[in-house]
C-alpha positions in Angstrom: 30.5 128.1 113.6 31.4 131.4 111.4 34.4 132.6 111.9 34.4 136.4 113.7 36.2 138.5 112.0 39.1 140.2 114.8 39.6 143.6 114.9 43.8 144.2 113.8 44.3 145.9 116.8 43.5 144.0 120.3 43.1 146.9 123.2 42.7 145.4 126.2 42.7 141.4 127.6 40.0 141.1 130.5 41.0 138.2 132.0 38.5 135.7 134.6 39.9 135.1 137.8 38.9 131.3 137.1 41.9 131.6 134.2 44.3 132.8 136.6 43.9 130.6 139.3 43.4 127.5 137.1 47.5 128.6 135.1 48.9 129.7 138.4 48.0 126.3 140.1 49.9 124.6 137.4 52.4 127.0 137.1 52.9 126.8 141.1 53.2 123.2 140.8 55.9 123.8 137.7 57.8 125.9 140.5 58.3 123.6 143.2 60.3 121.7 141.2 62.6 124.1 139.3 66.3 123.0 140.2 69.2 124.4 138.9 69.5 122.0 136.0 65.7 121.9 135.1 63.5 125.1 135.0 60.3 123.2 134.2 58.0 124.9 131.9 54.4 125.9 132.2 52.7 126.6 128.8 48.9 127.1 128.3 46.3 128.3 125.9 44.0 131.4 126.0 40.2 130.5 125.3 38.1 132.8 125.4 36.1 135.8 123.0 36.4 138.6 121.2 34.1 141.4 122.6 35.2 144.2 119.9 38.6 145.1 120.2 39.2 143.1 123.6 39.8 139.8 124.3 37.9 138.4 126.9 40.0 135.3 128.0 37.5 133.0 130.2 39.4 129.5 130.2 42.8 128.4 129.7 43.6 124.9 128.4 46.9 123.1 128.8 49.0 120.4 126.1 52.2 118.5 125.6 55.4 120.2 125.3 56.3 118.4 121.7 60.2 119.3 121.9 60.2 116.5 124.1 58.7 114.0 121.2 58.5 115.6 117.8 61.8 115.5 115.8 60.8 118.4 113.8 60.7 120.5 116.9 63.5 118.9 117.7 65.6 120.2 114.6 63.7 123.5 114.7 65.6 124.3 118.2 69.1 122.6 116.7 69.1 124.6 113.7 67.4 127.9 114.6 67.1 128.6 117.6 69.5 127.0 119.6 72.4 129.0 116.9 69.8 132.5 117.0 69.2 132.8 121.4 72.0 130.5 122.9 72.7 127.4 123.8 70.0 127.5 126.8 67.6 126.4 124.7 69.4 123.3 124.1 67.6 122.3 127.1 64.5 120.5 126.5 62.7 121.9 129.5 63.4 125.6 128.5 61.0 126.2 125.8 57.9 125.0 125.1 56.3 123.8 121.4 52.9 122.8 121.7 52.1 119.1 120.6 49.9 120.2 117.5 47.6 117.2 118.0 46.9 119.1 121.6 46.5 122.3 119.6 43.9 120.6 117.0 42.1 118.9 120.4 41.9 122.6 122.2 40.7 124.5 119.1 38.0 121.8 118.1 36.4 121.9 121.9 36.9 125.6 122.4 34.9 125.9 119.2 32.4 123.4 120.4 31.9 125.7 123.2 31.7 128.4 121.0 35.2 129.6 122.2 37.7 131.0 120.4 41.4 130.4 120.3 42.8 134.3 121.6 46.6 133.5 122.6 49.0 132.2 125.0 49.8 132.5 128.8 53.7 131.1 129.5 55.7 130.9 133.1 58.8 132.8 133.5 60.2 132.0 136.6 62.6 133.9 138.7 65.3 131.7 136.9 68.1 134.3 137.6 67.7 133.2 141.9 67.0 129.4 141.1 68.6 128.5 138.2 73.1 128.4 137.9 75.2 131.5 138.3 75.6 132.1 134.8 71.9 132.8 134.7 72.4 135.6 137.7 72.9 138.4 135.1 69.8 137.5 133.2 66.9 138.5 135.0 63.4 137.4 134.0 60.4 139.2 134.1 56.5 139.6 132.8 58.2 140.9 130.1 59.0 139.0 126.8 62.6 137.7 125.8 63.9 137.7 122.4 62.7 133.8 122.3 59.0 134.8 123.5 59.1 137.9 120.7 60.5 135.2 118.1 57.3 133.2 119.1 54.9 136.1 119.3 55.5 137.3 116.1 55.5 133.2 114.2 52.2 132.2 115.9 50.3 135.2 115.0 47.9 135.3 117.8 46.9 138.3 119.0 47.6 137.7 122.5 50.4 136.5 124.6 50.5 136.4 128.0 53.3 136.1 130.5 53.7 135.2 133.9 56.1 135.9 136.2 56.3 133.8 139.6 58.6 134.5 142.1 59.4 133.4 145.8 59.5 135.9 148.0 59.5 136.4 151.9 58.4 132.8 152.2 55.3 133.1 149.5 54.9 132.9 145.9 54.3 136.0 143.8 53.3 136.7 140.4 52.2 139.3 137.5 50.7 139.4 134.4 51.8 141.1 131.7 49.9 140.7 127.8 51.7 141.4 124.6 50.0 141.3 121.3 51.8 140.1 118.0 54.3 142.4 117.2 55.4 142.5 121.0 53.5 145.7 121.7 52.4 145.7 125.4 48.5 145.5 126.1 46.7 146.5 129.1 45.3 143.5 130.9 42.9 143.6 133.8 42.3 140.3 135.9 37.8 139.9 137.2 37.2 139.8 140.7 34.3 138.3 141.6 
């Protein structure tokens, strides 16, 4: 397949429903066992096209968290940035490196399927309720954190979603928010269909 060329500038992420539903599944499933020790990531991939200047994200695809196995990603988060965004991230759980076998995998069937590789979606939970007191100050939203612009702006792709879940009045809600490279928001509109 030839590569497309992108346009610099995404405009707009048109997400399918079937995306949503399939991350938010996991990333419900992440929830229900956040404890105060353990915020349990949920960490996907953006597959979709680009239809001019918007990205058109169709399917998501989901790997390993490599911090758990790698020792480079290991002494990425010991010597930059566990000392650069606090000692949170000493936590194992709290980020999430993709496993770059998983990453080869995704990209070689999305381009089978004549998909391309658009970005990221990531949980953010509502950490500052479930997660110790010292978190209580910290709120977390669809927005990024220094770690998520950090990220952004190494991968290079040119979008980045997050979502935010929260419990509420007995039921679980979320939002979407997409960010492009250099942490600029972009509007994103979810497909009802």
């Amino acid at each position: 397949m030839e590569l497309a060329e992108r346009p610099t500038r995404t405009d707009a992420v048109l997400f399918s429903d079937r995306a949503v539903k399939t991350f938010l599944e996991a990333a419900s499933a992440e929830y229900s066992f956040i404890t105060e020790d353990e915020p349990r990531p949920c960490f996907a991939v953006l597959l979709g096209r680009s239809a001019g200047s918007e990205a058109v994200v169709s399917e998501v695809a989901f790997g390993r968290n490599a911090r758990l196995t790698d020792p480079s990603a290991r002494e990425e988060f010991a010597s930059t940035i566990v000392p650069r965004f606090g000692t949170a991230y000493e936590n194992p759980v709290r980020a999430w490196w993709l496993d770059p076998a998983d990453l080869l995998t995704i990209t070689r069937r999305a381009d089978a399927s004549g998909l391309d590789v658009l970005g990221s979606i990531h949980l953010h939970p509502d950490w500052h309720r479930l997660g110790p007191e010292c978190e209580r100050n910290r709120p977390l939203s669809d927005s990024p954190t220094p770690m998520d612009e950090h990220m952004f702006r190494n991968s290079g792709w040119p979008v980045n979603v997050v979502c935010y879940l929260e419990r509420r009045h007995g039921g679980l809600y979320y939002s979407l928010a997409a960010w492009d490279s250099e942490c600029l928001r972009l509007p994103l509109r979810t497909n009802h269909s």
